[in-house]
Backbone as a printed PyTorch tensor [residue, N CA C, xyz], in Angstrom:
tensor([[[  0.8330,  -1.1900,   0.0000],
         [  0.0000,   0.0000,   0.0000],
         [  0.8720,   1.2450,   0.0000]],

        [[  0.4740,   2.3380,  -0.6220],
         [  1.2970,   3.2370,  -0.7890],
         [  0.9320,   4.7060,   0.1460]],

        [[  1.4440,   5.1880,   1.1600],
         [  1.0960,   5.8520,   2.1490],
         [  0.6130,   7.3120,   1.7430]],

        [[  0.3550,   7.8670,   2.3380],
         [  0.3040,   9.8560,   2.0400],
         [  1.3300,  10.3560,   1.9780]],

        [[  1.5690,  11.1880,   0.8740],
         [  2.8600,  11.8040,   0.8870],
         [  3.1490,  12.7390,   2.4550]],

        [[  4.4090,  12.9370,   2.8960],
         [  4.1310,  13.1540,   3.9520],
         [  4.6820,  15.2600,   3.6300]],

        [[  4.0640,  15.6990,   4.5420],
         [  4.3460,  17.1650,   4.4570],
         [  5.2030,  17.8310,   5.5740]],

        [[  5.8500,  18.6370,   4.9980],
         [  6.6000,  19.6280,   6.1280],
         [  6.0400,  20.1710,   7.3220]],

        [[  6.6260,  20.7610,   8.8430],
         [  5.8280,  21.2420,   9.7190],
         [  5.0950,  22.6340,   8.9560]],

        [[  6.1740,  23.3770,   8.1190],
         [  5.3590,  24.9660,   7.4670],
         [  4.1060,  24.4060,   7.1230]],

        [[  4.4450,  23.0710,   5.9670],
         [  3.1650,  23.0980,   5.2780],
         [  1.7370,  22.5870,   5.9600]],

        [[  2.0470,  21.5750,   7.2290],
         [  1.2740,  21.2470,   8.1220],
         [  0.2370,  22.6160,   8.8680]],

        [[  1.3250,  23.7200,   8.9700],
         [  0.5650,  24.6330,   9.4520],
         [ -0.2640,  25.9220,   8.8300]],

        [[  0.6130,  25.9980,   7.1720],
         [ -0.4030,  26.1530,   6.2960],
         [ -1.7850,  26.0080,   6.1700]],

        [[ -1.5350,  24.3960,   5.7160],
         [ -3.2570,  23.7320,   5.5650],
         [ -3.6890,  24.0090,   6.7510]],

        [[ -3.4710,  23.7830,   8.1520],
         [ -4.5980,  24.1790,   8.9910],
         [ -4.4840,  25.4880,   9.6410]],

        [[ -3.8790,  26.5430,   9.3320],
         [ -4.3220,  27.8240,   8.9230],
         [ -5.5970,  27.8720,   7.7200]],

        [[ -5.1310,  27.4930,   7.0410],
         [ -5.9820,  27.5880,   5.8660],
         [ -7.8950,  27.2930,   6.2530]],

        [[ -7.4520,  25.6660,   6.8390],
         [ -8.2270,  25.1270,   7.4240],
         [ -9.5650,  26.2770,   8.3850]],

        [[ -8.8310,  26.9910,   9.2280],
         [ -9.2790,  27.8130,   9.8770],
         [ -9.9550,  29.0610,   9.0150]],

        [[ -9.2850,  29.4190,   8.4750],
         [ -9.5900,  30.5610,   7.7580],
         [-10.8290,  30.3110,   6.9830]],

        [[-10.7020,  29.0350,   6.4340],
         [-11.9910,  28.9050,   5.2840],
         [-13.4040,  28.6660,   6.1220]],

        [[-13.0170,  28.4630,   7.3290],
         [-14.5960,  28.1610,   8.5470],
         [-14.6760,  29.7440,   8.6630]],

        [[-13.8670,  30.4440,   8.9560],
         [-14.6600,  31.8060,   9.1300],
         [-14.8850,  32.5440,   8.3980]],

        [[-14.0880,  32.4360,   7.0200],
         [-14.8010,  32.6420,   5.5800],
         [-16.4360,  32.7750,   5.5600]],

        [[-16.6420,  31.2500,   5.4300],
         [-17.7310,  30.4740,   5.4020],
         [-19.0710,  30.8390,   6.3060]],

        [[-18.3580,  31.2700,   7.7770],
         [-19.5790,  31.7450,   8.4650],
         [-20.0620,  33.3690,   8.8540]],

        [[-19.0240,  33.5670,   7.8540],
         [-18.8990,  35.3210,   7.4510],
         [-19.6510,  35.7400,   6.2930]],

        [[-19.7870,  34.4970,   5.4610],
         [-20.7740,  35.0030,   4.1300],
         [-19.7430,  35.4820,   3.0100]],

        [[-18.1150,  35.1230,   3.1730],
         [-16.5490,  35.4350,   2.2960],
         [-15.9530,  34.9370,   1.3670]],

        [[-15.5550,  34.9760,   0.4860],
         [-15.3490,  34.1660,   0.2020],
         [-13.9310,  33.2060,   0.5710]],

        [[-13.8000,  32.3150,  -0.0050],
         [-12.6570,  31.0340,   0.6920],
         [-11.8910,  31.8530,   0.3140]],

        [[-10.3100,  31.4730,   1.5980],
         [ -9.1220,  31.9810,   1.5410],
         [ -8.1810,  31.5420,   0.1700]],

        [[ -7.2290,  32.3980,   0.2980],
         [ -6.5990,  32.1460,  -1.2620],
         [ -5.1110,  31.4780,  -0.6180]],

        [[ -4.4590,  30.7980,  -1.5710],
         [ -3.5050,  29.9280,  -1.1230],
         [ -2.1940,  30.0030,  -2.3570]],

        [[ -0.9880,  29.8180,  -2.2240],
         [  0.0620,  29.8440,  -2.8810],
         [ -0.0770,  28.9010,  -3.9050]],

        [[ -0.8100,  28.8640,  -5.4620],
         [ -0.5590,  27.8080,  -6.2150],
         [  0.7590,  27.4200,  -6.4700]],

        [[  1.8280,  28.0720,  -6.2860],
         [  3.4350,  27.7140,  -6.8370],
         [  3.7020,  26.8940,  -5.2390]],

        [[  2.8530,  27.0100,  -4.5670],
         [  3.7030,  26.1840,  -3.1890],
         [  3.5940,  24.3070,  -3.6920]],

        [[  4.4780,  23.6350,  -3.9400],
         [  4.3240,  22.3070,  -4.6070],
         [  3.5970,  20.8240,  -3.1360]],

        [[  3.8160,  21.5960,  -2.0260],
         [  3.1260,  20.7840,  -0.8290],
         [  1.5390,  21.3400,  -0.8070]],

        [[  1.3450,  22.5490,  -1.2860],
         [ -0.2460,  22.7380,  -1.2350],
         [ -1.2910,  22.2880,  -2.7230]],

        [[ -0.4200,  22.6960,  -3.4790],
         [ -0.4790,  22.3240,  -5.0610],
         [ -0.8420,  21.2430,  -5.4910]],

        [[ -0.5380,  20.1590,  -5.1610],
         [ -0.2760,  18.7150,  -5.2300],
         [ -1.1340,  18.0370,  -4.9360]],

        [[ -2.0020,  17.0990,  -5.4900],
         [ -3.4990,  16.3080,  -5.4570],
         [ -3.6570,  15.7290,  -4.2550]],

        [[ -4.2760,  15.8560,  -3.4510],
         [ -4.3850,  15.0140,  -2.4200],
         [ -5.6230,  14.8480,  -1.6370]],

        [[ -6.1510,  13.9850,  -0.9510],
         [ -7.8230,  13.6900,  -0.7150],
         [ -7.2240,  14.2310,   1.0420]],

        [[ -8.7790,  14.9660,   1.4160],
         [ -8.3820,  15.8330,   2.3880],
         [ -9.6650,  15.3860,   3.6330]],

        [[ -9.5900,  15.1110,   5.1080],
         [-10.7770,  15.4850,   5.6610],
         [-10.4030,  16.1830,   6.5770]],

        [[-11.2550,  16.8790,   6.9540],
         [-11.5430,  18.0040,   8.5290],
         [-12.4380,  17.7680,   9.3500]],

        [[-11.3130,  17.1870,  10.8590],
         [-12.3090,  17.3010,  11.7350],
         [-12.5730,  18.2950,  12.6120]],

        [[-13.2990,  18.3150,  13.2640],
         [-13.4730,  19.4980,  14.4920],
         [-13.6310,  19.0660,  16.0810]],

        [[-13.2980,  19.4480,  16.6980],
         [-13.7220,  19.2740,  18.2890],
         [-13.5190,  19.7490,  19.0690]],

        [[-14.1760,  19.9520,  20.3500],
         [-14.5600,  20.5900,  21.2210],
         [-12.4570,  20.8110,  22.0110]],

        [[-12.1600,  22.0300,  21.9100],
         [-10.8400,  21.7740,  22.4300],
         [-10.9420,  21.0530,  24.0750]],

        [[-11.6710,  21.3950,  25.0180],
         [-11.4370,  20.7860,  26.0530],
         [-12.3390,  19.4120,  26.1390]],

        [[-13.4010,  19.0610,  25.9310],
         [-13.7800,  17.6020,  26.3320],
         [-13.1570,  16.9440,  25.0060]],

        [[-12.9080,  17.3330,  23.8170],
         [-12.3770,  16.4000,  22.8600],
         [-13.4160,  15.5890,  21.7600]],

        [[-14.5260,  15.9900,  22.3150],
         [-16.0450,  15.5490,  21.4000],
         [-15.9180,  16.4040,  20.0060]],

        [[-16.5830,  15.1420,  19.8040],
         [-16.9190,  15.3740,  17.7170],
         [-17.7730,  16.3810,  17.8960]],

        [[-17.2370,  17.4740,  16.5690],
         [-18.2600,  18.9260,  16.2400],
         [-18.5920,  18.9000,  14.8030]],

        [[-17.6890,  17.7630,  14.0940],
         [-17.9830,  17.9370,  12.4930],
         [-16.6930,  17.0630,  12.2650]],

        [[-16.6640,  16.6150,  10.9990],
         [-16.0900,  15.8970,   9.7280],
         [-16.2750,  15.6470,   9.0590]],

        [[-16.1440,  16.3510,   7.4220],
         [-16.1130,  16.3060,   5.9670],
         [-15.0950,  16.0480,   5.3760]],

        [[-14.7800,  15.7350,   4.3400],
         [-14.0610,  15.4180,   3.6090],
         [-13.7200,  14.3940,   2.0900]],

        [[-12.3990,  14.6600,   1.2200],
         [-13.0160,  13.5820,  -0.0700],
         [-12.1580,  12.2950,   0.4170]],

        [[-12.7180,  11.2730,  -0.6560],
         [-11.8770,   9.8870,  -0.2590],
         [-11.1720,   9.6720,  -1.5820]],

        [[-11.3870,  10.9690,  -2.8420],
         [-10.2390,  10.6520,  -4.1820],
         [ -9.5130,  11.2820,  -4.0380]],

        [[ -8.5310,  11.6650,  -4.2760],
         [ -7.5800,  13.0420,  -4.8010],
         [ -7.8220,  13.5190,  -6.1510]],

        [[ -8.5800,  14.6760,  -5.9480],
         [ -9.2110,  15.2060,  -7.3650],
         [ -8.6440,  16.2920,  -7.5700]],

        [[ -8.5960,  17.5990,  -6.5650],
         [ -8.1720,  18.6330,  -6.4640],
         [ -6.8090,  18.4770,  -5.9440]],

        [[ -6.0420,  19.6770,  -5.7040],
         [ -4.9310,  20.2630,  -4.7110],
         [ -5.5470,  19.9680,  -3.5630]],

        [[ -4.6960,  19.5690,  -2.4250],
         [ -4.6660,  19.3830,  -1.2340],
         [ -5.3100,  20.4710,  -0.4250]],

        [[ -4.7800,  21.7310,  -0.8270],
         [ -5.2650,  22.9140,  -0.3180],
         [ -6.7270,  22.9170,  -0.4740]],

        [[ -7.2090,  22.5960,  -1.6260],
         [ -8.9070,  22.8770,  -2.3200],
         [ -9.4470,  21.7130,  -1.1630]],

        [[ -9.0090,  20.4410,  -1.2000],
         [ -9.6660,  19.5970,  -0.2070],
         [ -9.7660,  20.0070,   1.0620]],

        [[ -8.7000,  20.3250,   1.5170],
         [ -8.7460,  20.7420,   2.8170],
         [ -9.8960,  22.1480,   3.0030]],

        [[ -9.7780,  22.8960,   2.3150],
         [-10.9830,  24.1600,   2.4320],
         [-12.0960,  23.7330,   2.2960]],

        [[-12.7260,  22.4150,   1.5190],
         [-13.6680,  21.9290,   0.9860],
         [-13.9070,  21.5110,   1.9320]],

        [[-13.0980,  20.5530,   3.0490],
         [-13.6660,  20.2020,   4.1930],
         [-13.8920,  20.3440,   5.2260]],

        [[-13.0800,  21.8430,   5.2200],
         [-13.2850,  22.3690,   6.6810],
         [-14.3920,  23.2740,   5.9950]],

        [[-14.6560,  23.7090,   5.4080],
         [-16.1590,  24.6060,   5.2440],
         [-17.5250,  23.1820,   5.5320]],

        [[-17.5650,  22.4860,   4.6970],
         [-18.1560,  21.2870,   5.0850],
         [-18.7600,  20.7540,   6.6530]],

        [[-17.2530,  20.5480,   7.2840],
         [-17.3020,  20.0780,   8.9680],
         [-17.9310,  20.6420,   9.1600]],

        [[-17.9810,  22.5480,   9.2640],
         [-18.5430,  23.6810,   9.5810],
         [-20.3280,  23.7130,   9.4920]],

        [[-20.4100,  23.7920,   8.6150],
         [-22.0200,  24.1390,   7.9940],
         [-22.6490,  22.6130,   7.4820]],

        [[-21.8330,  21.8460,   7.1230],
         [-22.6130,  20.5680,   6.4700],
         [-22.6090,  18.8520,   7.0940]],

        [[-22.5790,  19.0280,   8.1490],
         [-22.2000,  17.8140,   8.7460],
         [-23.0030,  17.2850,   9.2240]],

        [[-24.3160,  16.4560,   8.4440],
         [-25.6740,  16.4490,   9.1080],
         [-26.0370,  15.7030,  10.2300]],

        [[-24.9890,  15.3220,  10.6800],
         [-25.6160,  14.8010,  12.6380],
         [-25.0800,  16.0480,  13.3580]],

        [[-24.6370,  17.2660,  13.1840],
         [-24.7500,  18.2070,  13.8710],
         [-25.4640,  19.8960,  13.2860]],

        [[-25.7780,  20.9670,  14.2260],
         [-26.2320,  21.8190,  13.7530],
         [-24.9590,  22.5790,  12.9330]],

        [[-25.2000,  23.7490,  12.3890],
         [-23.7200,  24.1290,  12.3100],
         [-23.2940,  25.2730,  13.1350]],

        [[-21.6750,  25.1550,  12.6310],
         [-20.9390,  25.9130,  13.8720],
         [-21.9500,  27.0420,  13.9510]],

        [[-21.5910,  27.7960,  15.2730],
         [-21.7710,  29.2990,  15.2600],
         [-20.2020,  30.2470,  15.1740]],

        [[-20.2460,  31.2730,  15.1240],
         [-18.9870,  32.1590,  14.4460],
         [-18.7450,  32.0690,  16.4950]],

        [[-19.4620,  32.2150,  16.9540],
         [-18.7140,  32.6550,  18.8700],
         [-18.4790,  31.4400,  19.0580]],

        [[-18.4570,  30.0600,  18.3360],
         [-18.3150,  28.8490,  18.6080],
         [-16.8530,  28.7410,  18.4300]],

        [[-16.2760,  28.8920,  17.4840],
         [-15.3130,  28.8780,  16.4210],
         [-14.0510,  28.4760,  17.7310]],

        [[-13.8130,  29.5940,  18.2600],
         [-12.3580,  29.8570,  18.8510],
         [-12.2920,  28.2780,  20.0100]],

        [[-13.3950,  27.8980,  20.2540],
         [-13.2820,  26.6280,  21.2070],
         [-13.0410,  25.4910,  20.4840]],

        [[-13.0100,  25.1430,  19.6150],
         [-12.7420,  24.0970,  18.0930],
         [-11.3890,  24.0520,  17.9640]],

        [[-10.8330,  22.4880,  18.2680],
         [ -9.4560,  22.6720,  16.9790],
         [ -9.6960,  21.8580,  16.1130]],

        [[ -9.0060,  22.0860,  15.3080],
         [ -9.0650,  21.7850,  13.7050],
         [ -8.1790,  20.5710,  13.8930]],

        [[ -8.2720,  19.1150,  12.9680],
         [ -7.5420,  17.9740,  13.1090],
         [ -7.4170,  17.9970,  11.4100]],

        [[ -6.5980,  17.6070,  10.3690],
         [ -6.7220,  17.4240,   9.2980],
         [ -6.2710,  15.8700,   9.0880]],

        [[ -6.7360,  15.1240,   8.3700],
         [ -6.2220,  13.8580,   7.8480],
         [ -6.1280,  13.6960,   6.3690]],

        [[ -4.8770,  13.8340,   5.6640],
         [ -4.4260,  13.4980,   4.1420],
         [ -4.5930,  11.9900,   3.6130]],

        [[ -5.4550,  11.3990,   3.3320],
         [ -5.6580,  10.5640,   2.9580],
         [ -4.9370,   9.8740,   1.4700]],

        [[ -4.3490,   8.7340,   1.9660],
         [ -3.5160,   7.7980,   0.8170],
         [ -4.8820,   7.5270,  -0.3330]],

        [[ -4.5410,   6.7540,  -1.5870],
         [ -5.3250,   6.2320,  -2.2000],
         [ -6.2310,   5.0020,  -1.9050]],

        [[ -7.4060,   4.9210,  -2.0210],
         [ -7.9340,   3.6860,  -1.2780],
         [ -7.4360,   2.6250,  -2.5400]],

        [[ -7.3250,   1.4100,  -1.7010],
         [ -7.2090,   0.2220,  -2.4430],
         [ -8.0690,  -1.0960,  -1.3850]],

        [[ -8.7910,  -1.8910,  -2.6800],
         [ -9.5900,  -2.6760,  -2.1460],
         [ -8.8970,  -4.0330,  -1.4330]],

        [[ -9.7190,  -4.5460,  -0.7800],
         [ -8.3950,  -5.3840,  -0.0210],
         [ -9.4620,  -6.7260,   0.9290]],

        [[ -9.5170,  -7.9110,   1.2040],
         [-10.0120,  -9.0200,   1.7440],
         [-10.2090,  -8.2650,   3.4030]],

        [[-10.8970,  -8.7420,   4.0400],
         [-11.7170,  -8.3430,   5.5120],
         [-10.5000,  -8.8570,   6.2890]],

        [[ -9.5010, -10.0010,   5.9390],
         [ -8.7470, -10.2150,   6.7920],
         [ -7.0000,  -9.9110,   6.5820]],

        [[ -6.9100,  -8.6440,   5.3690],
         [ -5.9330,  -8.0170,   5.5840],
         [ -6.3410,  -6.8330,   6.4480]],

        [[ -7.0540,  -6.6840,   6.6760],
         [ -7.4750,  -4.9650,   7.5230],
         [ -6.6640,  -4.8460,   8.8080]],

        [[ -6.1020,  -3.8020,   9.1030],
         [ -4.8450,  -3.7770,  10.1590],
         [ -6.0030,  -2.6410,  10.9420]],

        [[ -6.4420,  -3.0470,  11.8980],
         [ -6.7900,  -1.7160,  13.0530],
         [ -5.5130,  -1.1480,  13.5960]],

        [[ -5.5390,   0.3270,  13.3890],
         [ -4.8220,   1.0390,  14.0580],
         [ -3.6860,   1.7170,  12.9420]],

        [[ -3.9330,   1.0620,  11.8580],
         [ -2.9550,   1.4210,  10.9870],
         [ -3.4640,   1.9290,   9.7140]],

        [[ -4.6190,   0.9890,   8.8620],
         [ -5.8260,   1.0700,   8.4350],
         [ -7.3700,   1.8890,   8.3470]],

        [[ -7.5940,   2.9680,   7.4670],
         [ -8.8750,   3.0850,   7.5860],
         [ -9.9140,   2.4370,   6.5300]],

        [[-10.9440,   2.4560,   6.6940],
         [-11.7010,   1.2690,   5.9670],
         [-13.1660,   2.0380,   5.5340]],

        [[-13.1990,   2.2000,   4.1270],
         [-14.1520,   1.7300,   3.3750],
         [-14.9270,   1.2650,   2.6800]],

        [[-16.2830,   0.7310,   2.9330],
         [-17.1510,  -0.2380,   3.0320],
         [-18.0060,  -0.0040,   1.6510]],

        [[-18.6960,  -0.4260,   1.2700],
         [-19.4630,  -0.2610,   0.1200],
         [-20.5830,  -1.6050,   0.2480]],

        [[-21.7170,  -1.4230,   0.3470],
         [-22.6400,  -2.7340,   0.1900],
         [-23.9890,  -2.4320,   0.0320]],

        [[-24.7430,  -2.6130,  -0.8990],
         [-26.0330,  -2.6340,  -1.2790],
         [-26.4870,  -1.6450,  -0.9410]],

        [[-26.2520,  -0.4780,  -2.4480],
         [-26.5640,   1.2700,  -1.7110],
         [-25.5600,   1.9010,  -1.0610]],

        [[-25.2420,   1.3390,   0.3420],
         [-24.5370,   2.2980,   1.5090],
         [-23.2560,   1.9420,   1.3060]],

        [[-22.7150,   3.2820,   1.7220],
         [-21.0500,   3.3450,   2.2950],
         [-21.0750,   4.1280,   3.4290]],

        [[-19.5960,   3.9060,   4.0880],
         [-19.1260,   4.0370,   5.6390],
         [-17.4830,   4.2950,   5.0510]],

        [[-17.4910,   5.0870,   5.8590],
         [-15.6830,   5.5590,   6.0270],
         [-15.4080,   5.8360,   7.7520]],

        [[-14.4150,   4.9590,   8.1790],
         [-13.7870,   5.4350,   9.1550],
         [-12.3610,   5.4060,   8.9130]],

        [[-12.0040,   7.0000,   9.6760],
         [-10.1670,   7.2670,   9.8570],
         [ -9.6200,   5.9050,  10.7400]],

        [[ -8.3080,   6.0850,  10.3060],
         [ -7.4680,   5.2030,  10.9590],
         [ -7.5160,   5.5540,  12.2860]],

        [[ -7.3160,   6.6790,  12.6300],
         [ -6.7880,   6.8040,  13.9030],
         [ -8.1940,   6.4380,  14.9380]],

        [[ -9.2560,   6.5130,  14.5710],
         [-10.9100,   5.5410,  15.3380],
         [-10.4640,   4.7700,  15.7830]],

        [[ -9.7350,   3.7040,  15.0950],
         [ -9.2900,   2.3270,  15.9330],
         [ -8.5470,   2.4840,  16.7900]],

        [[ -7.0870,   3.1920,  16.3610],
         [ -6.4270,   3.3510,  17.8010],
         [ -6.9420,   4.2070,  18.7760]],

        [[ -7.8230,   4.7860,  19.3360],
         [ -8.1950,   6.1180,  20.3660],
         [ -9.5490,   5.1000,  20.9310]],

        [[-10.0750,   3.9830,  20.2630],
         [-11.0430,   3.3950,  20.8220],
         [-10.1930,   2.0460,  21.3170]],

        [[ -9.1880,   1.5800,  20.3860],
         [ -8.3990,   0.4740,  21.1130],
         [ -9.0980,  -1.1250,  20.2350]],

        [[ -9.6640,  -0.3320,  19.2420],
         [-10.3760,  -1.5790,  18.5380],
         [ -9.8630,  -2.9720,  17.8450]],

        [[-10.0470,  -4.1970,  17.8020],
         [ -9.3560,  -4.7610,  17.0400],
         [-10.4500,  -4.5580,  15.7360]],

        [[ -9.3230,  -5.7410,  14.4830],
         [-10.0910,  -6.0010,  13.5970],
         [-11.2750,  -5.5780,  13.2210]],

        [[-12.0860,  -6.8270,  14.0280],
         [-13.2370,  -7.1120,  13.8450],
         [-14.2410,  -6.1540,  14.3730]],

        [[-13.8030,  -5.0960,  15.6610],
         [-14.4710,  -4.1560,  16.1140],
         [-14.6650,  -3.0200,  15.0570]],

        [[-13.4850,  -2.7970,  14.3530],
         [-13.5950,  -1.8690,  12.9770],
         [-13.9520,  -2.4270,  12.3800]],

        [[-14.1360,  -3.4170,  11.5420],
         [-15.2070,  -3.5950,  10.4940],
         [-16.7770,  -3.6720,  11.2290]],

        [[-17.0690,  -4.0490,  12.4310],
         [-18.2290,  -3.4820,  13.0760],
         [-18.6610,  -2.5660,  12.7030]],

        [[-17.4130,  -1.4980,  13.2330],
         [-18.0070,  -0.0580,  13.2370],
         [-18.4030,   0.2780,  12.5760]],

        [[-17.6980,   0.1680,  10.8620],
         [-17.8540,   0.7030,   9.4530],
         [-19.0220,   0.1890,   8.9700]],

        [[-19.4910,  -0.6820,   9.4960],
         [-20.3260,  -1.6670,   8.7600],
         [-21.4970,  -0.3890,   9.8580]],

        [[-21.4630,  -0.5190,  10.8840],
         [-22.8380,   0.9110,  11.7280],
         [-22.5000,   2.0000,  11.1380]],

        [[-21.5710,   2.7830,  10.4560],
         [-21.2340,   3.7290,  10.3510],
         [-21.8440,   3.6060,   8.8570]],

        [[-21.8480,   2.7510,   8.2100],
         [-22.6600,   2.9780,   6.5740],
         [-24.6280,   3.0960,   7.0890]],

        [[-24.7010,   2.2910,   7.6140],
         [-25.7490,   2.2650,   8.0010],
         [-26.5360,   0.3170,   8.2470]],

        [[-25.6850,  -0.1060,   8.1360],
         [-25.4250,  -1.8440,   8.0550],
         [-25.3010,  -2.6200,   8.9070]],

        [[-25.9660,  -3.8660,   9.2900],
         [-25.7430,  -4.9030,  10.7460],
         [-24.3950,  -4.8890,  10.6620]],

        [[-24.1300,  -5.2130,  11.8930],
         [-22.3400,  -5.0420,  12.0180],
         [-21.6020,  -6.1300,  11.6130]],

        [[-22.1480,  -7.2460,  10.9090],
         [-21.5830,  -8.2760,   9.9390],
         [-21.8170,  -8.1930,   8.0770]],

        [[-22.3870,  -7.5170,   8.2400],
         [-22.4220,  -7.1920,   6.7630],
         [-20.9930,  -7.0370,   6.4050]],

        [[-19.5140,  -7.0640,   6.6430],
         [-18.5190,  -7.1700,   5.9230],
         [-18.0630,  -8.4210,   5.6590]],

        [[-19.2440,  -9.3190,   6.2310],
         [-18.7870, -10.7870,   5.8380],
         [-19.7190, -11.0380,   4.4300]],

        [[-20.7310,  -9.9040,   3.9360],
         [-21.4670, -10.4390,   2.8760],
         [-20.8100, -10.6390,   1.4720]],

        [[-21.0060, -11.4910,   0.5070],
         [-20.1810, -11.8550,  -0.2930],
         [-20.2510, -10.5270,  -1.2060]],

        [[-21.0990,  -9.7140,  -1.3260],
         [-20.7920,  -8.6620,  -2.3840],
         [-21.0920,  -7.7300,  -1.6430]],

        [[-20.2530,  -7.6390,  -0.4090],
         [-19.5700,  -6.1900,  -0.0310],
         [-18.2070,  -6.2890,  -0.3130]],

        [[-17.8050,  -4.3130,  -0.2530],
         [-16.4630,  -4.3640,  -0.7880],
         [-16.2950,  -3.6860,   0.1590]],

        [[-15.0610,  -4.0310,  -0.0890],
         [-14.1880,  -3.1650,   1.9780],
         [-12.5460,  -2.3380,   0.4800]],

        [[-12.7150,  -0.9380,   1.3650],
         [-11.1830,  -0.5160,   0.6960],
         [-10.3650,  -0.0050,   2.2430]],

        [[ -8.8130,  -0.0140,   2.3270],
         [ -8.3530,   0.2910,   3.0220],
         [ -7.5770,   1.5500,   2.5020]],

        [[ -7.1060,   2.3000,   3.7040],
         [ -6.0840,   3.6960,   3.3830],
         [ -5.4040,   4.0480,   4.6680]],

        [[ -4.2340,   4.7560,   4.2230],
         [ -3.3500,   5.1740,   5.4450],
         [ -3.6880,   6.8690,   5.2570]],

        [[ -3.3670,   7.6900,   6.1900],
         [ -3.2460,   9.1580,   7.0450],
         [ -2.2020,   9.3780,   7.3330]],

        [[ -1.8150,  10.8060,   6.9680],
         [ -0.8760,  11.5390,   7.5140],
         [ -2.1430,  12.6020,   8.3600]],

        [[ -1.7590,  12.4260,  10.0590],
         [ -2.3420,  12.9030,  10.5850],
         [ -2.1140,  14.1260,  11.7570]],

        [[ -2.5880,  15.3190,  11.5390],
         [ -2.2000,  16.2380,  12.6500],
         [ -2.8720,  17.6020,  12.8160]],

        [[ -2.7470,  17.9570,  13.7980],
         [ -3.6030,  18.7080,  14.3820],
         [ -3.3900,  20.2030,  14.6000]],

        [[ -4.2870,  21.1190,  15.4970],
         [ -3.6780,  22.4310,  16.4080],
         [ -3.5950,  21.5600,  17.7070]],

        [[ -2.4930,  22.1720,  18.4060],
         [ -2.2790,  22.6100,  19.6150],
         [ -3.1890,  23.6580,  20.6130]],

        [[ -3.3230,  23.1730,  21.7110],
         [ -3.9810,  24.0080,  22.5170],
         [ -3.5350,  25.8330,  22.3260]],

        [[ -2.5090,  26.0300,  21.6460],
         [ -2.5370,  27.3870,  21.3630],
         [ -2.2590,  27.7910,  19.9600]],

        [[ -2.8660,  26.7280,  19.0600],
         [ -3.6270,  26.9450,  17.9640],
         [ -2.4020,  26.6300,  17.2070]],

        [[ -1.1370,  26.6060,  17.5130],
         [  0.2100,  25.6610,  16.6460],
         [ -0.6410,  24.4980,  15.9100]],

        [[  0.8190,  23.8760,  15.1390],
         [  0.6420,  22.4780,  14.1040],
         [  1.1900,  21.6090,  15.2350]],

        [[  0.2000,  20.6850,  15.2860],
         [  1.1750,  19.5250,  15.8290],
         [  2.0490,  18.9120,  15.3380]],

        [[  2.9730,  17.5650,  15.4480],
         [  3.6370,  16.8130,  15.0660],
         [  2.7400,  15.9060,  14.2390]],

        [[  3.0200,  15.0040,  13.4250],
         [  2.1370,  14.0900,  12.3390],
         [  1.7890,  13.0890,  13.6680]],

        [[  0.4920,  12.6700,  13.1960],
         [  0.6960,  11.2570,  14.4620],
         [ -0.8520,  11.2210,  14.4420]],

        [[ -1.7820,  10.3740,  15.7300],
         [ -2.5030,  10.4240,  15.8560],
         [ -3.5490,  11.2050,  16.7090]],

        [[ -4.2590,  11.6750,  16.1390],
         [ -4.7720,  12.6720,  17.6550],
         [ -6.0240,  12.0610,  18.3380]],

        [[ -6.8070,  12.7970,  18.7150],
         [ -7.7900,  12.1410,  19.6160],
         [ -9.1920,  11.6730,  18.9570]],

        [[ -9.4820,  10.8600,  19.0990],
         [-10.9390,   9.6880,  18.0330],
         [-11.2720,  10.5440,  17.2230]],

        [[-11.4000,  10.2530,  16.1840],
         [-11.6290,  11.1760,  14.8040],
         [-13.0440,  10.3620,  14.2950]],

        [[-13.8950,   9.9760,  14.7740],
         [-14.6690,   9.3700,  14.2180],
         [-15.1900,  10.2850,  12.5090]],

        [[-15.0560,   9.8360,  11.4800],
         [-15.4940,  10.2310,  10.2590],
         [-17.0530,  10.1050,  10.0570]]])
């Protein structure tokens, strides 16, 4: 499997600058922030999601994002932090006095490739599902922050499409796997280090 290209700390803090900027864009009525096309780490195709959460309890506020690389990295990432923001339909959307209590988590998503139920690595692995109608995407880092094995992630994905939690044993479901380059703000709004941060449920 071939991983996410991995990015610099500048460019880490770029995108979630960026990240930021395009939520208050967005709940300003602005239009999206503008970004360095000659920068070759923002430039560069890459499938993007944004999560959000509560900086002190750590609870889900939103997550959007694509699972191709269609656009620049930059376009995904704005695409999904405006998204998290306003379009995330198990929550209302942000409010603008909401904003400053939120940090921003970004996950760069590798290419999915389809793969048997019993290569799936929890903790390393994110997994999407495809079966009659529905799909489910969960981030890698879900498994490790819940401690899941295997079989608990394909559970999940399989509730998370909308599916009994064995439906990844049905013969014409398709399961794809992908790796993350993953990282965050800091409690004083810095880039973190790449790694995993706290349950990202998608």
């Amino acid at each position: 499997m071939s991983s996410p290209a991995g990015r610099s700390a500048d460019a880490r803090c770029r995108l979630l600058r960026l990240a930021r900027q395009a939520i208050e864009a967005t709940l300003a009525g602005a239009p999206p922030p503008e970004w360095d096309a000659d920068d070759p780490e923002l430039a560069g195709r890459g499938a993007a999601f944004v999560t959000l959460r509560h900086r002190i309890s750590g609870d889900l506020r939103g997550c959007r994002g694509e699972i191709e690389a269609r656009q620049p990295v930059a376009e995904s990432v704005i695409a999904g932090a405006r998204a998290a923001a306003i379009d995330d339909p198990r929550f209302p959307a942000v409010a603008p006095a909401e904003l400053p209590s939120l940090s921003i988590e970004i996950s760069v998503l590798s290419p999915m490739e389809p793969t048997p139920a019993e290569r799936v690595e929890a903790g390393r692995h994110g997994v999407l599902i495809r079966s009659r109608g529905r799909a489910g995407l969960l981030l890698p880092q879900v498994a490790s922050e819940l401690r899941w094995n295997r079989e608990q992630l394909l559970k999940g994905v399989c509730h998370k499409a909308g599916l009994p939690g064995d439906a990844w044993r049905w013969p014409d479901t398709k399961l794809f796997v992908f790796e993350a380059q993953v990282w965050g703000e800091e409690p004083d709004g810095s880039a973190a280090a790449p790694g995993v941060g706290r349950t990202a449920k998608a």
